[in-house]
N, C-alpha and C positions, 0 to 999 in steps of 0.2 A: 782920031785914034781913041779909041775906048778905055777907060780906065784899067779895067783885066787886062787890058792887051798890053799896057803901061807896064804893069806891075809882071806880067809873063816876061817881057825885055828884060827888065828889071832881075829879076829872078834870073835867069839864064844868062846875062851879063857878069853877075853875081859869081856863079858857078864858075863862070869862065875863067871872070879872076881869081877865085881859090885855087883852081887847078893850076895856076904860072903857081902861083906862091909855093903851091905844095911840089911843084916840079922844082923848083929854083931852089926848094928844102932838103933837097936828095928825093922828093919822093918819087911813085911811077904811078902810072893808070892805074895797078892793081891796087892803090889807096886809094880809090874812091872814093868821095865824101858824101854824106847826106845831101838829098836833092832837096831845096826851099829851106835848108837848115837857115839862120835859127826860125823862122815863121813858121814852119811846118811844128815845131815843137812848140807854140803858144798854146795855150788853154784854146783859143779861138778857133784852131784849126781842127781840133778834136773831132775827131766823127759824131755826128750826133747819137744824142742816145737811143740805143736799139741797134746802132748799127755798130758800134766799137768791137764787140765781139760776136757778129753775124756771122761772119765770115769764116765759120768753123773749119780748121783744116786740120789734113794729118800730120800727127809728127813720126821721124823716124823714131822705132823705137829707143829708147835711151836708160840705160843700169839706172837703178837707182844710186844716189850717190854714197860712197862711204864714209860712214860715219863714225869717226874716230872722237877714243877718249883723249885728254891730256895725253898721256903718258905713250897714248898710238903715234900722234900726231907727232909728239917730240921725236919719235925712235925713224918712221915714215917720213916730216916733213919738219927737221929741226928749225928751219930760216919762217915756217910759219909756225910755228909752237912759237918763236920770239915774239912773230909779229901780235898775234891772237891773242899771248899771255900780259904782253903791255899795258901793264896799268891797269892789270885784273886786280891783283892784293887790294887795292886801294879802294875798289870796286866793290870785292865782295864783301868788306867789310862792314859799308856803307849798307848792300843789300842785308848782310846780315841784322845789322842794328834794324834795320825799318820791321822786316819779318817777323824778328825776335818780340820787340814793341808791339807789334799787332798780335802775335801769341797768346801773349801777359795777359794782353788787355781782353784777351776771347778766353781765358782760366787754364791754355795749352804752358803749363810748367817747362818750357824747352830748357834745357839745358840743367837740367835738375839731377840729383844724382840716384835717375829709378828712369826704372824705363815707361814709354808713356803708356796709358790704357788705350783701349780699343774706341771708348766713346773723344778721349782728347783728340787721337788721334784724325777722328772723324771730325770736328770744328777745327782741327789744323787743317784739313783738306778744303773745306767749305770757305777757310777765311784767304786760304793760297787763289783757292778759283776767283775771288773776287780784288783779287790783287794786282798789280802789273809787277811782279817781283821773282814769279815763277809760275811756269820757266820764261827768264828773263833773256834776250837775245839781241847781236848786235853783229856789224859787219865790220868786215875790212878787205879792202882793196890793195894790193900791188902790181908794182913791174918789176921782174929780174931777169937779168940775162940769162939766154938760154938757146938750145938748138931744139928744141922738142917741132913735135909738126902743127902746133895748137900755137907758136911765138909766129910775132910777126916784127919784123925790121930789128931784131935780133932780141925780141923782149917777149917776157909771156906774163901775161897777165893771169892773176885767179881770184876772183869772187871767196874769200869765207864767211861763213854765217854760224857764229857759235853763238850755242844758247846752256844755258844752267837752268840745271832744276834741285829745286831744296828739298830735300828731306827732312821732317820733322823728326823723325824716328831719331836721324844722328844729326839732326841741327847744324847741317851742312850743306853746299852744294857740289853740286857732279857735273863737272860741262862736256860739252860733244859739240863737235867741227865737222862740220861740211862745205867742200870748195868745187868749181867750177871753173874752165878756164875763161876766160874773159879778155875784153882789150880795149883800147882807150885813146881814140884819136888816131896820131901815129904811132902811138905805143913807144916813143924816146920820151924817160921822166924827163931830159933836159930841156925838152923843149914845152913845156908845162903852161907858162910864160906866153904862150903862142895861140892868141882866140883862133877857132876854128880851124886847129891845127894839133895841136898837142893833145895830151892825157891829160883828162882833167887834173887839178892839180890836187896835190896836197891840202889836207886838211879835212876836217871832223866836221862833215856835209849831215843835216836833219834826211831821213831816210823816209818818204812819202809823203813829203810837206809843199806845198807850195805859197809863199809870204806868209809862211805860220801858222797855215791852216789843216789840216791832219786831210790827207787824198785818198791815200792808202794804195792797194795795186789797181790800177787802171787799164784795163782790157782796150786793145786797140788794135784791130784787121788791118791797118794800112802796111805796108809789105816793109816800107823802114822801121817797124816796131812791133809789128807780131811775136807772141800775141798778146803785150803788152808793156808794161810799164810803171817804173816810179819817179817820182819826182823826184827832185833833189833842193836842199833849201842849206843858202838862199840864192832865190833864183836868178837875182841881179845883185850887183856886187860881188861877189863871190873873191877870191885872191885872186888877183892879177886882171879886177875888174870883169872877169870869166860869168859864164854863169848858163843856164839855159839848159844846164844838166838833167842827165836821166840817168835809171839803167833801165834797159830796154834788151829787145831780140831784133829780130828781122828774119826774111826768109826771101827765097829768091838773089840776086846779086846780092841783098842784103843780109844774105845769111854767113854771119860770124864776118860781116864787112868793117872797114874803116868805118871812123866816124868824127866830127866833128868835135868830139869831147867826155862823148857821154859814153857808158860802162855800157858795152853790149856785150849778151851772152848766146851762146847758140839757142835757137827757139823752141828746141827740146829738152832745155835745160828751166827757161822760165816757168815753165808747171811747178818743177820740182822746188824753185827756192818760194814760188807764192805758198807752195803747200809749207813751209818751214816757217814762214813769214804768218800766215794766218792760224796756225797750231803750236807753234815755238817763240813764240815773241809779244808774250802778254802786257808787255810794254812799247806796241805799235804805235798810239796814241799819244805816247807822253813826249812832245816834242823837246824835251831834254834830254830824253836818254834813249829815243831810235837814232840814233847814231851811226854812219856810215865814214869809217875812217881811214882816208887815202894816205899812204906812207909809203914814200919809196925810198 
């Protein structure tokens, strides 16, 4: 018997026992799990290059997503205005000192009691493009109970992604939320705890890293991850020894399917957050502060 053919028993074996486990969890056939999970998500199995985004296909059309201020968001989505606003004060304060700092140091007067000229103005713009500070952009993930037709095993999941942007003019920032529904394993936060079974778990995951090294979104045609992907760090170890996270799409059975752990979104919906990801989040790079934070 051939090595491959080893490794296909293997695998299919594999599968076989996830399904008792997940049956024996309350689950049913319509949770279907990632097929080769976790080997299908190593670096190794990547499609080669050239071919991860070949495979061009259509999406259904999909709104673009609404984009609420604070104050939309709190009246629209109170339970994610909490989540979102968590440990923002503390946040922008931080961003504010660093922007401010680099201001001074480019001759932009912020905070001065005159309004700024037209040439300061223009070296605050020049010194913000060269910044990771603005507009500065970050995620959060949850599960809450729910009957809408987007939950699944009585929880609904939603992707946000707010980002801030400074204004020099009032040496301030303005942020703006956009969300997604989303879902995460079985979608019970209780069962969290549970490899290859639960929502990923809680906690404040690096957002396009893998072992600390900056990925960023990764294009990927195979039908469990169209039409693509991030990583999620750290990859091994993670709480509850977890790990091997994404967020991802899918298409086919895989569209808006179970998964093993990882945050999938409908595959119509990843265009729209890469486009926020690579226009809204000038701090993609800084593996301290792309941040991806799961709270339930």
């Amino acid at each position: 018997m051939g090595d491959r053919h080893r490794r296909t028993i293997a695998r299919r074996l594999g599968a076989a026992a996830l399904a008792v486990v997940l049956l024996a969890g309350g689950g049913s056939a319509a949770f279907a799990t990632e097929p080769g999970w976790p080997e299908s998500h190593q670096p190794a199995a990547d499609p080669d290059p050239g071919v991860a985004t070949a495979a061009v296909r259509g999406f259904d059309s999909a709104p673009a997503p609404e984009e609420l201020t604070d104050q939309e968001l709190k009246a629209k989505d109170p339970a994610g205005y909490r989540l979102v606003t968590s440990g923002r004060a503390a946040l922008e304060r931080e961003l504010l000192r660093k922007v401010r700092g680099r201001l001074k140091q480019a001759g932009v007067p912020v905070g001065a009691a005159r309004q700024l000229t037209a040439a300061e103005l223009d070296r605050a713009a020049v010194q913000l493009a060269a910044s990771p500070w603005s507009p500065y952009g970050y995620l959060k993930f949850r599960l809450r109970r729910s009957t809408s037709s987007y939950a699944r095993n009585g929880y609904l999941g939603t992707l946000y992604f707010t980002y801030g942007i400074y204004s020099a003019a009032s040496d301030s920032y303005k942020w703006f939320t956009v969300s997604w529904p989303a879902r995460s394993g079985n979608n019970r936060p209780a069962d969290q705890a549970k490899s290859g079974v639960g929502p990923i778990p809680e906690y404040r995951w690096t957002f396009g890293f893998l072992y600390g090294a900056w990925r960023g979104y990764e294009g990927d045609a195979r039908e469990s991850f169209y039409p693509g992907k991030w990583r999620l760090d750290p990859w091994t170890g993670g709480p509850y020894g977890r790990g091997n996270m994404e967020v991802h799409g899918g298409i086919g059975t895989h569209e808006y399917g179970a998964t093993n752990g990882c945050i999938r979104l409908y595959s119509k919906h990843l265009p729209q957050l890469k486009t926020y990801y690579d226009s809204k989040m000038a701090n993609k790079r800084d593996r301290s502060t792309a941040i991806l934070t799961v709270d339930y």
